[in-house]
VMD Tcl script that draws the C-alpha trace (Angstrom):
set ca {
  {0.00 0.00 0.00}
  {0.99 3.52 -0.38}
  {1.96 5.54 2.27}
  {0.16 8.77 3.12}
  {2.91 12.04 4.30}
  {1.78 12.26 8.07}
  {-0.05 15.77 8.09}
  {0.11 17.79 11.54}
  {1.99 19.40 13.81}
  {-0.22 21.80 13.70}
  {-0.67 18.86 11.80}
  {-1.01 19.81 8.61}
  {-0.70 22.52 5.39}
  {-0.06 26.17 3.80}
  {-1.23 30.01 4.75}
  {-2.86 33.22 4.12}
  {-2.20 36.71 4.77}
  {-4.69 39.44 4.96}
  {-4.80 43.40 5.99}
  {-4.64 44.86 9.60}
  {-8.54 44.92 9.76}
  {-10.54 47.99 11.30}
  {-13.20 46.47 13.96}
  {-15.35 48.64 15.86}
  {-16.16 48.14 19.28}
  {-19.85 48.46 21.02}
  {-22.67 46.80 22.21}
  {-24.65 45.09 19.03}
  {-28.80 45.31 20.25}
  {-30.20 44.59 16.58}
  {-30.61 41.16 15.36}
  {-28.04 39.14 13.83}
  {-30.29 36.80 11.66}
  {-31.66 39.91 9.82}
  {-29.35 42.85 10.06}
  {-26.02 43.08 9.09}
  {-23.98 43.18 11.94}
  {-20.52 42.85 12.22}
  {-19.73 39.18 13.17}
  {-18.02 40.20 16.40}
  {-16.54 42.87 18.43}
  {-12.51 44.32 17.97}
  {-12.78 42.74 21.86}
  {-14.21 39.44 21.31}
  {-11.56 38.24 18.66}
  {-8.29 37.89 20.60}
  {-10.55 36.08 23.29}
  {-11.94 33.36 20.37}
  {-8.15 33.15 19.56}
  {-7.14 32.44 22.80}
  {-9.63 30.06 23.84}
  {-8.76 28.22 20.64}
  {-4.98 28.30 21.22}
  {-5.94 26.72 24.73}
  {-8.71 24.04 23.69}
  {-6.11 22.93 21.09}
  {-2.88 22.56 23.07}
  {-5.33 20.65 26.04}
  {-6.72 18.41 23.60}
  {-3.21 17.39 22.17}
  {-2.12 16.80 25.56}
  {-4.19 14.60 27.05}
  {-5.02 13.12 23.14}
  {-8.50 12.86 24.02}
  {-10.94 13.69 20.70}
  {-13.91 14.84 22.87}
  {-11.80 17.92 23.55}
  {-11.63 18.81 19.63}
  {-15.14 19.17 19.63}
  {-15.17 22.37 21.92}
  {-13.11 24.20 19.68}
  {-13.06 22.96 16.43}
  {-16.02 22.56 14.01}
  {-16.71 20.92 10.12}
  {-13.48 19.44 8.74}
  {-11.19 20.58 11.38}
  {-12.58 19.03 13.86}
  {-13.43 15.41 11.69}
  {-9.34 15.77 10.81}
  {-8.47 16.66 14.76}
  {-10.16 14.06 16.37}
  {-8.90 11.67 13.67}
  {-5.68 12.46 14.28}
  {-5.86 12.05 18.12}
  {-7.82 8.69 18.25}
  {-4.58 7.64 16.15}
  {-2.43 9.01 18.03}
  {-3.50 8.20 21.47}
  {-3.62 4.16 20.13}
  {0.35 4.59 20.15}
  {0.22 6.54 23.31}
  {-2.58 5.65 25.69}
  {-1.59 7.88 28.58}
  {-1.34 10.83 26.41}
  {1.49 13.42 25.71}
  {1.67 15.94 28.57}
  {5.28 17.61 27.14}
  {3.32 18.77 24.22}
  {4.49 22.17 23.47}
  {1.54 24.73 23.89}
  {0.33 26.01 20.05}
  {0.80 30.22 20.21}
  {-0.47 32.26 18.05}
  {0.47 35.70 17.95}
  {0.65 38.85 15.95}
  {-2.91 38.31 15.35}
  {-5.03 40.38 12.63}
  {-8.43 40.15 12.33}
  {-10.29 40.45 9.53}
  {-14.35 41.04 10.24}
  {-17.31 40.43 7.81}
  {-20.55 42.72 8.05}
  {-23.31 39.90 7.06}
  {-26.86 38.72 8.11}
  {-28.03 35.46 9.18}
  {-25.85 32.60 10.44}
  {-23.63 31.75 10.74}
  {-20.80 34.14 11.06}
  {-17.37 34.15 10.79}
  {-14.05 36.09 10.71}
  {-10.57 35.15 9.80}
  {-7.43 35.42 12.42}
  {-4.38 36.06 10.31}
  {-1.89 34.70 13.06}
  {1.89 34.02 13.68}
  {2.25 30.72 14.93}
  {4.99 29.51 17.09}
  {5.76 26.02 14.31}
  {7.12 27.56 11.43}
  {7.66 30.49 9.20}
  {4.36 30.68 7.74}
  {1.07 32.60 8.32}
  {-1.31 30.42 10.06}
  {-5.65 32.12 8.67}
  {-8.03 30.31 10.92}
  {-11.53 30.73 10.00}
  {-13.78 31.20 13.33}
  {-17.82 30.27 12.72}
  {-20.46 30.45 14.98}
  {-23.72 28.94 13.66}
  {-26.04 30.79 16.11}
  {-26.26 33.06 18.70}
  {-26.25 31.48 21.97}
  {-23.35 29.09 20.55}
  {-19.88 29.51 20.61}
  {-17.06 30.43 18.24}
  {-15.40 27.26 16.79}
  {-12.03 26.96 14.68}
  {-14.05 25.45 10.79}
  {-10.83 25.82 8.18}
  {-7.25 26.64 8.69}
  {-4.82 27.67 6.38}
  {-1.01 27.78 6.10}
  {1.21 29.70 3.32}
  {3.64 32.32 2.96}
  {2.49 36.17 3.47}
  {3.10 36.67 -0.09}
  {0.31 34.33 -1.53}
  {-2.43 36.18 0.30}
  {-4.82 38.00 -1.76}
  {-5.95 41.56 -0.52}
  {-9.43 41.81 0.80}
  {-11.87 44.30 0.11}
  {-12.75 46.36 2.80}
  {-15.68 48.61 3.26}
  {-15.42 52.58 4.68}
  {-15.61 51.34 7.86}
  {-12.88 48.45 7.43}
  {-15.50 45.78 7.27}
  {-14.60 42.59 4.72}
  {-17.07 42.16 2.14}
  {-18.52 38.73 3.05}
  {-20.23 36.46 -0.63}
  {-23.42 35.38 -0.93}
  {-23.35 31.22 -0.56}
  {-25.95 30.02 -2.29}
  {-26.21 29.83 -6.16}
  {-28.18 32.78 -7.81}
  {-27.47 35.05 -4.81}
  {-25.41 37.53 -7.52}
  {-22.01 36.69 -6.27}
  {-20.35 37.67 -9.72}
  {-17.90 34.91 -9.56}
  {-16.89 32.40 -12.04}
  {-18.23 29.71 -9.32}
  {-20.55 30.63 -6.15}
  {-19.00 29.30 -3.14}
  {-21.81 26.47 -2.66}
  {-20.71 25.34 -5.96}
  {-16.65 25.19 -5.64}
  {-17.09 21.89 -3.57}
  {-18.85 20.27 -6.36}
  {-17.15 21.12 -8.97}
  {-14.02 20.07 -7.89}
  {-15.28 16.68 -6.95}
  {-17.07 16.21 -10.48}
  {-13.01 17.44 -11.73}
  {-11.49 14.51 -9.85}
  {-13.84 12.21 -11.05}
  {-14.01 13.01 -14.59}
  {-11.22 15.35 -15.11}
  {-12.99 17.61 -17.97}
  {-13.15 21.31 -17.97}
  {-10.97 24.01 -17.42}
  {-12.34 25.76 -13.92}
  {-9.73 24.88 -11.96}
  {-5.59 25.70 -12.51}
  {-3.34 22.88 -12.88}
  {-1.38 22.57 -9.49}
  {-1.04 19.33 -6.88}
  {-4.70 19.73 -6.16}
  {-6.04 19.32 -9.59}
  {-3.48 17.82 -12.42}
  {-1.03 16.26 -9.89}
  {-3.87 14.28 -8.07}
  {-5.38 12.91 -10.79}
  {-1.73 11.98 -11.86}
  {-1.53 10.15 -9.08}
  {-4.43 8.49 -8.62}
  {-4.37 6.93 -12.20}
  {-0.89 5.33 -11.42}
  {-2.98 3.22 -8.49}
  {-6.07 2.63 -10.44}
  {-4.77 -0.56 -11.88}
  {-1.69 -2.47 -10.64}
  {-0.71 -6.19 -10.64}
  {-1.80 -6.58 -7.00}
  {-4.94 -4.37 -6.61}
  {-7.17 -2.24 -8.64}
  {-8.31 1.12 -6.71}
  {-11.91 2.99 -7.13}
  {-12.43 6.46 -6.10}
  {-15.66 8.44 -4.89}
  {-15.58 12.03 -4.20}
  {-18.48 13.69 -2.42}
  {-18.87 17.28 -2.27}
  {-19.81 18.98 0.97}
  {-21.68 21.97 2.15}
  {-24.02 23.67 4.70}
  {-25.30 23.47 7.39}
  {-22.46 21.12 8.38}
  {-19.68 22.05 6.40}
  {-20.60 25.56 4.49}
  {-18.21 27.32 2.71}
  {-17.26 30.66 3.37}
  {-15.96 33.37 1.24}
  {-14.83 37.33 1.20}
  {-14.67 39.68 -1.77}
  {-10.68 40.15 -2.78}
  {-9.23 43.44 -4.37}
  {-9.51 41.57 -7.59}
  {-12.99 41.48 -7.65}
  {-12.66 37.62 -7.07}
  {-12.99 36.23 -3.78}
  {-11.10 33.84 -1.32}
  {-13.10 30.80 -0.91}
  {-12.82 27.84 1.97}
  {-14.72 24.76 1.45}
  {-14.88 20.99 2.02}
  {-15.06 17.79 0.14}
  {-14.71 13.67 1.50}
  {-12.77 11.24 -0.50}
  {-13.23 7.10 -0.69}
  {-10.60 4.90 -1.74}
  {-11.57 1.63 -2.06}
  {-8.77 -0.79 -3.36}
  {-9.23 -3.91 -4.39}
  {-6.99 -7.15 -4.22}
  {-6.05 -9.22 -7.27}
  {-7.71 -13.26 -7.07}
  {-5.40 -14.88 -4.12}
  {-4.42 -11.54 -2.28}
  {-5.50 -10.18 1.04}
  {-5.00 -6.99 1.63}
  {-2.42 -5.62 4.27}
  {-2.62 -2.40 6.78}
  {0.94 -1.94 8.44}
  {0.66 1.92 9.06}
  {-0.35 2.16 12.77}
  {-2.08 5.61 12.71}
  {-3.77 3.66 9.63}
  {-4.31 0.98 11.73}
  {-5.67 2.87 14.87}
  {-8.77 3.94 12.62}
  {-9.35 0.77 10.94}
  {-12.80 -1.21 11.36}
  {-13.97 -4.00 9.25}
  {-12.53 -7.26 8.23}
  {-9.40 -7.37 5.98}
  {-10.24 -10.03 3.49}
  {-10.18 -9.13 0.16}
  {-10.30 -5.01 0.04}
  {-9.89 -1.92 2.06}
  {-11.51 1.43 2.22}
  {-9.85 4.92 2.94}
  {-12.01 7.95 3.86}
  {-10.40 10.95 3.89}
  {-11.75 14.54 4.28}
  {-9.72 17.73 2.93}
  {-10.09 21.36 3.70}
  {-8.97 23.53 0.80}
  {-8.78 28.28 0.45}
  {-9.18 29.07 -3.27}
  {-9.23 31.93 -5.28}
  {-12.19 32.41 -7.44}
  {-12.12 34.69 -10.12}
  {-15.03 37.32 -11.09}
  {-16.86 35.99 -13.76}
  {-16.03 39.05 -16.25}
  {-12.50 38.54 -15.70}
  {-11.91 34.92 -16.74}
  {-9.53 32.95 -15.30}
  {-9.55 30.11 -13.40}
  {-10.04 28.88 -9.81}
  {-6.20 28.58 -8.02}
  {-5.84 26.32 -4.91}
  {-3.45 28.34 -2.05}
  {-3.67 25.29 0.28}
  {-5.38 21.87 0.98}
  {-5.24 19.85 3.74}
  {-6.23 16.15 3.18}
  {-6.47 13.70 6.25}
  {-7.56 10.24 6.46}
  {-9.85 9.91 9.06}
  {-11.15 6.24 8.87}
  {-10.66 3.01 7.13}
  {-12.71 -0.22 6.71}
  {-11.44 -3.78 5.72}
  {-14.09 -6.06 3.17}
}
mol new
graphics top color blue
foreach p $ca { graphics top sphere $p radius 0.5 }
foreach p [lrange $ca 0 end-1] q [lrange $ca 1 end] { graphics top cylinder $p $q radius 0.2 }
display resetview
C-alpha cells in the first residue's frame, strides 16, 4: 500500500495573509439573523483566539478527541479528532510535554453579514514555522460559541488583498447559487465542482497545481496495478455542516474555503488479502481485511475564485487532506 505524508503538527498545510482589519467596538442590540452586523466585536476576537490556542494545546495533551469538539467545528474538527484517536492508540496515557500552540501577531479580519452563521478570519503568527497560520472562526447561532471550521497555512506573499468597506468591514459572498455573487463559481458550488473534476477530469475551472493535475496523476498510477485495482468516490460537501465561506478580494474575485470527502476503495487481485501496516492507519481501521480496504479521507482547501467578467480560473493556495477512517471487506 501507499503511504500517506503524516499531516500535523499543527498537523497539517499552507497560509494566508490578509490586511490589519478595522473592527469597531460596542454593544450590538439589533438582530443578527436579519441585520447586518458585524460578526463580532474588535474585543471578542483575541478572546476566540485564545480560547482556541488553549482548547487545542489541552486536547493534544491529554489526546483525548472529545476535547476537539469544543473548539473545532466541520473538517477541522473530523481531521483533529482523527488524528488524536490515532495518536493516542500509540500513546494511551497521552502526551503531557506537548508544546503549547501560540499564536500571535494576530489580525483580524471582520465580515458585516446577516443570518448565520458568522465568521471572521485570524491572520496569526504561529509559534511552528515560518508561515502565516488564517483560521476561519464560525459560529452557527447566537447562543453558541465560536469554533475553529478551516485553517490555512502559506507564505504572506500568496495572500490575496481583501476588500474592505469605509468602515474596514470585509465584504462577506453570498453562498448560495443565484445570490449575484459575480464569480466564475458561487462558493456552494466550488465543492462540487471540484469533486465532479477529480472524477471526470474535464473542464478548465480549476488551474493545474497538486490539487487538480497532480492528483489525478496520481491516482491513475494506483487505479490498476498487478496486486490491486483502486476505485475512487468524491463527495462534495456543504451547509449546514460544512458551508463554505468566502470574502470579496481586491480583484474582484474572492477567497473561498470549502470541504469535500474522498473514498478509496482498493481492491486485491484473485489470491491476495490486503495488508494495513501503518499504525495511525491501523488505529482507525474497522472491518474485516479479506479481500479489500476502504480509505475515507476529508480535505479542507482556500481558493481563489475569479469574477466571472475577468476569466480565469479557480487557483488552490492550500489543501489539507487527512484520512480519518478506514474499513477492511
Amino acid at each position: 500500500m501507499r503511504r500517506r505524508p503524516r499531516p500535523r503538527l499543527f498537523p497539517w498545510l499552507a497560509v494566508l495573509t490578509v490586511p490589519p482589519l478595522l473592527v469597531a467596538t460596542g454593544c450590538v442590540t439589533v438582530h443578527g439573523e436579519r441585520a447586518i452586523v458585524p460578526s463580532l466585536t474588535r474585543a471578542e476576537a483575541p478572546k476566540v483566539l485564545r480560547e482556541f490556542t488553549a482548547g487545542y494545546t489541552r486536547a493534544y495533551r491529554t489526546l483525548d478527541p472529545a476535547e476537539v469538539d469544543r473548539v473545532e467545528t466541520g473538517a477541522l474538527a473530523e481531521i483533529g479528532k482523527a488524528d488524536l484517536t490515532a495518536q493516542r492508540a500509540l500513546t494511551p496515557k497521552g502526551n503531557p510535554g506537548y508544546p503549547a500552540l501560540v499564536l500571535d501577531d494576530a489580525r483580524f479580519t471582520v465580515p458585516q453579514m446577516a443570518g448565520w452563521p458568522k465568521f471572521f478570519l485570524a491572520d496569526t503568527r504561529s509559534n511552528r514555522d515560518g508561515n502565516r497560520w488564517l483560521v476561519v472562526f464560525a459560529r452557527s447561532g447566537p447562543k453558541e460559541p465560536w469554533k475553529a471550521a478551516y485553517l490555512s497555512l502559506m507564505p504572506r506573499e500568496r495572500v490575496p488583498s481583501f476588500t474592505l468597506d469605509k468602515d474596514g468591514y470585509a465584504l462577506p459572498v453570498p453562498e448560495k447559487p443565484g445570490a449575484g455573487s459575480g464569480l466564475a463559481l458561487d462558493p456552494s458550488a466550488v465543492s462540487g465542482a471540484y469533486t465532479a473534476y477529480l472524477g471526470s477530469g474535464t473542464g478548465e475551472v480549476f488551474a493545474p497545481s497538486g490539487a487538480t493535475t497532480q492528483l489525478r496523476a496520481d491516482r491513475a498510477k494506483f487505479a490498476r496495478t498487478p496486486s490491486f485495482w483502486t476505485e475512487y468516490l468524491d463527495t462534495p460537501d456543504g451547509a449546514p455542516g460544512f458551508p463554505p465561506f468566502a470574502l470579496r478580494t481586491k480583484d474582484g474575485g474572492a477567497l473561498v474555503f470549502f470541504t469535500a470527502h474522498h473514498r478509496e476503495k482498493r481492491t486485491m487481485a484473485k489470491g491476495l488479502r490486503p495488508a494495513v501496516t501503518d499504525q495511525r492507519t491501523k488505529a482507525l481501521l474497522g472491518g474485516d481485511l479479506r479481500t479489500a480496504v476502504t480509505y475515507t479521507r476529508v480535505s479542507e482547501s482556500a481558493v481563489t475564485v475569479p469574477a466571472k467578467r475577468a476569466g480565469g480560473r479557480v487557483t488552490f493556495l492550500n489543501r489539507i487532506e487527512l484520512l480519518i477512517a478506514a474499513r477492511g471487506d
